[in-house]
N, C-alpha and C positions, 0 to 999 in steps of 0.2 A: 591357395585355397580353392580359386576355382577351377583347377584343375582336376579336385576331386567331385566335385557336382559334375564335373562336362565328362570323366568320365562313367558316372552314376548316369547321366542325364536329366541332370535335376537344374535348371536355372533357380541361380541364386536368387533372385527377383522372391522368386513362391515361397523359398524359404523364409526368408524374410516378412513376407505378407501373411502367409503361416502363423510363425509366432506372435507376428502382433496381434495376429486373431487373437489369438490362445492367449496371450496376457489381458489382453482387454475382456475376456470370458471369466479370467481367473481373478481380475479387480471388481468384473460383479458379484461374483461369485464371494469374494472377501465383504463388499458393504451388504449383500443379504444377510451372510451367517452372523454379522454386527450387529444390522437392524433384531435378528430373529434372538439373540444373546441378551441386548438391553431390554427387550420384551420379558424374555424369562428373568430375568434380573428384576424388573417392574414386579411381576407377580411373584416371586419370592420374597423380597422385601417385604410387599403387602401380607406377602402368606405368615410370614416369622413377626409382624409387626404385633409388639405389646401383648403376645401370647406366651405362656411358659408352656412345655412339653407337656408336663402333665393334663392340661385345660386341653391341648391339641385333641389326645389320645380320647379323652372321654367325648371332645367333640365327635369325632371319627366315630366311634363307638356307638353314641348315640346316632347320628345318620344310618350307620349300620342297623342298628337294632331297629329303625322305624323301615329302613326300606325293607326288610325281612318280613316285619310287622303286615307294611302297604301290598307285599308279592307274594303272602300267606305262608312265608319258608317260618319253623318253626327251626328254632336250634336252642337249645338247652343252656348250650354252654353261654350265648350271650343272655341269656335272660337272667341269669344271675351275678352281670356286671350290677 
């Protein structure tokens, strides 16, 4: 094997040092995207807790129709929700 580094000219040493970089980058890189996942997991839970779709939609609806309201956008079509 290391007859093919020696004639690359690559000392096995770097390779090795190398990828330990690279896996120790890619085990941070795994507990962030964990941390950042049970986050979004937190606020979905909280977002879907004890509400049915229906109640969602008119929540939605109503914050639309007031910021519309507060930005003086007039639009027709939500004033007759």
């Amino acid at each position: 094997m290391s007859n093919i580094f020696a004639s690359i000219g690559i000392d096995p040493g770097i390779i090795i040092i190398l990828l330990m970089i690279i896996t120790i980058v890619l085990i941070g890189m795994v507990v962030y995207l964990y941390k950042v996942i049970k986050r979004l997991e937190a606020k979905y839970h909280l977002f879907m807790k004890g509400e049915d779709g229906r109640s969602l939609e008119k929540g939605f609806m109503r914050k639309v129709i007031l910021f519309c309201y507060h930005n003086a956008l007039i639009i027709p079509q939500l004033l007759n929700f």
